[in-house]
N, C-alpha and C positions, 0 to 999 in steps of 0.2 A: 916382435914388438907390436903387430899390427896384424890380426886374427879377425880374418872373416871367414863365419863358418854359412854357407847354403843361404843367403844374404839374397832376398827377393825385392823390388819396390813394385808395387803395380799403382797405377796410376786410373782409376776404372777399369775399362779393358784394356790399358795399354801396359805393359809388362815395360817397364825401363829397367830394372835390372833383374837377370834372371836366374837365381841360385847358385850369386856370388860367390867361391871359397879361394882364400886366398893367403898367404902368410908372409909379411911382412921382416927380415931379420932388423933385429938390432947391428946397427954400422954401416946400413947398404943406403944410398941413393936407388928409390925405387923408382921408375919413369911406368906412368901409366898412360899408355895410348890407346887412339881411338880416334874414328871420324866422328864429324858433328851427328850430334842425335845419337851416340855409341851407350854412352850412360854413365859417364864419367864425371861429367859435377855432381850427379845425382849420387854415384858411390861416395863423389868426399863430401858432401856434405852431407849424409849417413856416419861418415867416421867422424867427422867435426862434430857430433851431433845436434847440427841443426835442424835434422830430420829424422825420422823415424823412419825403420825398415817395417816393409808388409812381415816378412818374415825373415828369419835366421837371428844371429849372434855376432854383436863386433865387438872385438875386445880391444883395447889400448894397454899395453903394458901388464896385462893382467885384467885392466880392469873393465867390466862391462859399460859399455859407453851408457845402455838403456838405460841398466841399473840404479847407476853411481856415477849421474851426467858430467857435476862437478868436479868429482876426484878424475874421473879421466878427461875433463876440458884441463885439469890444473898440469897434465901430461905434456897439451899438447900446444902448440903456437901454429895458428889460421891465416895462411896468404891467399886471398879470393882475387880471381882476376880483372874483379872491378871492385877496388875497396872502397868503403866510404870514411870518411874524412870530417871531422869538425873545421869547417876552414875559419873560425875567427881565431882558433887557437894558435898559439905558438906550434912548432915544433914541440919545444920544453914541454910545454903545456898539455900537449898530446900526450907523451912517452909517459907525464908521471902521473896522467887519468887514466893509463893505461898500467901503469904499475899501483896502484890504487885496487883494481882489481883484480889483482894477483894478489895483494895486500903484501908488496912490497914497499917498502917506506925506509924513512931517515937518509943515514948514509949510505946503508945499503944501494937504494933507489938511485940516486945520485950517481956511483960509479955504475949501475948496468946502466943508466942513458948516458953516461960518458963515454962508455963502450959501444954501446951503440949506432951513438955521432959518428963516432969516429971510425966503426969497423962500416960502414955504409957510407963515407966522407960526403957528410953531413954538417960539419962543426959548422961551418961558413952559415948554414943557414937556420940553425935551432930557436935564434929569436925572433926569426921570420913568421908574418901570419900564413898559414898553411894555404892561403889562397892564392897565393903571390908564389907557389911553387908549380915548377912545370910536372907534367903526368909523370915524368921520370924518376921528378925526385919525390913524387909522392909514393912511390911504389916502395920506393928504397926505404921511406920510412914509414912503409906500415911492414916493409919487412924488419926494420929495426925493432918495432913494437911486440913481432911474433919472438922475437926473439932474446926477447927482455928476461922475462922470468926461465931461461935457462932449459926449456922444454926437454923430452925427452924425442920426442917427434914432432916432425913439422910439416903440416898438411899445405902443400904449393898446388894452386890454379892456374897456370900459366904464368907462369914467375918470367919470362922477359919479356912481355907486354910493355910497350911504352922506352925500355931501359934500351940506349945508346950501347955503340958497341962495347963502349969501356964499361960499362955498367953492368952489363950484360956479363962478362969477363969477370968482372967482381964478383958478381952475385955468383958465380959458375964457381969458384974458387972458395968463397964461404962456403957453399954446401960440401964442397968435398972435403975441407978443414974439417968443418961441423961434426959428417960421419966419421973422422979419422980418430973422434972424440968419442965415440960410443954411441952418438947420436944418431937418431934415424930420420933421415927425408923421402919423403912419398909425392911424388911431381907427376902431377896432369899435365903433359904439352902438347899443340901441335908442331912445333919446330923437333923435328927429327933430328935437325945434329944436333941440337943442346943434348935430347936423348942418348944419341951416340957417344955425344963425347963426356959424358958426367955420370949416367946410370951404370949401375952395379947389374942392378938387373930389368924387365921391363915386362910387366904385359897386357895384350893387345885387348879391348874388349870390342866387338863389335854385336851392333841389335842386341845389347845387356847379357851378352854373355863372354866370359874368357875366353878366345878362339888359341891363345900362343902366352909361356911363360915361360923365360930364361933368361939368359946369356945373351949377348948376340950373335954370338957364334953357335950357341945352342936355335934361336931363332933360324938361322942360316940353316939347320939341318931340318929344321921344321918344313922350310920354303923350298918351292921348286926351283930346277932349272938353276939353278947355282947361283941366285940372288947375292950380293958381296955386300950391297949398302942396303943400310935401314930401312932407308925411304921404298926403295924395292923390294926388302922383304914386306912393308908393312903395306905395299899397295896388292902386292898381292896376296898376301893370307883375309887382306878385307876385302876384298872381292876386285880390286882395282886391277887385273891384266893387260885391260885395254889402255888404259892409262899410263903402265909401268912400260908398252912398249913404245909409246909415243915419247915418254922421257928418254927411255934407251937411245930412238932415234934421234932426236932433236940433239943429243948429247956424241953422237955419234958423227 
């Protein structure tokens, strides 16, 4: 669903991502990790395309992001981990300027922001001015919005930023409904169990290149010394050993 093929960004001399390939199935929860500075907003927002690659090819569903920016933004729905917000709007107000550019209208419109309220329990505050909402439930409804026009994939920045535990729980259960629908999620986090416990599959990118890509049991055969949890496999295939035995211990 999501084809990157030798995907470069350089930045002058500084290479942030480094001949990306990578393929994405239709129906998986894909977690992509990374420490800071790895190059990981930088590859989604190449697949959003609100950037342009130095070099290679991203396709969405077939279709070239470069090419034909529109037909494959119309693919996909965009959660950034810091979104921006109209705040004099309503909720309402939001959901159907956002279905406006989808150019979904009438009734149609109408029940996907019914669904939307309600599948992100929302309803309580749709005629509220979005300024008067806390960061939590801001998140929840610009994740309502990605998910308005019915995408076929869905590009996540850190999707529990800000969201409560129950929120957290929520959002963790739409996406794996979501894929159980044909749909595909592609998730940038640093919280390694959200990773653990919702991706299908996961891989690591570290200084912009793909070091690890599997399972996590597949991961586990990658990493040494018989690594069991993520956090350990991921501290050390990114150079963290020193790190992973100070958790050992402290844990121990």
């Amino acid at each position: 669903m999501i084809e990157l093929r030798e995907v470069t960004k350089r930045y002058r001399d500084l290479v942030a991502v480094n001949r990306l390939s990578l393929h994405v199935r239709r129906g998986e929860v894909f977690g992509f990790l990374g420490p800071n500075g790895a190059g990981k907003t930088t590859t989604i927002k190449m697949i959003a395309g609100l950037m342009q690659p130095s070099e290679g090819t991203i396709l969405v569903g077939g279709t070239d992001v470069a090419e034909d920016p529109i037909r494959a933004k119309a693919l996909m729905g965009f959660i950034p981990d810091r979104p921006f917000l109209y705040e004099k709007l309503t909720g309402e107000e939001f959901l159907r300027f956002i279905g406006g550019l989808y150019r979904i209208d009438g009734q149609r419109l109408e029940q996907r922001m019914d669904e939307s309220f309600d599948l992100f329990s929302l309803n309580d505050f749709r005629s509220e001015l979005i300024e008067g909402y806390s960061h939590g439930m801001r998140q929840r409804l610009v994740m309502g919005a990605a998910f308005l026009h019915h995408p076929e994939v869905i590009i996540v920045d850190e999707p529990m930023v800000g969201l409560d535990p129950q929120g957290a729980r929520l959002v963790k259960s739409i996406f794996r409904e979501y894929c159980a629908r044909g749909k595909t999620i592609f998730m940038s986090t640093h919280t390694l169990g959200v990773a653990e416990e919702v991706c299908d599959r996961i891989g690591i990118i570290h200084k912009g290149e793909l070091i690890a890509l599997g399972t996590k049991e597949e991961l586990q055969q990658q990493a040494k010394g018989g690594a069991d949890r993520l956090e350990s496999i991921f501290l050390q295939l990114t150079g963290g050993e020193e790190m992973t035995r100070v958790v050992e211990y402290l844990r121990s």
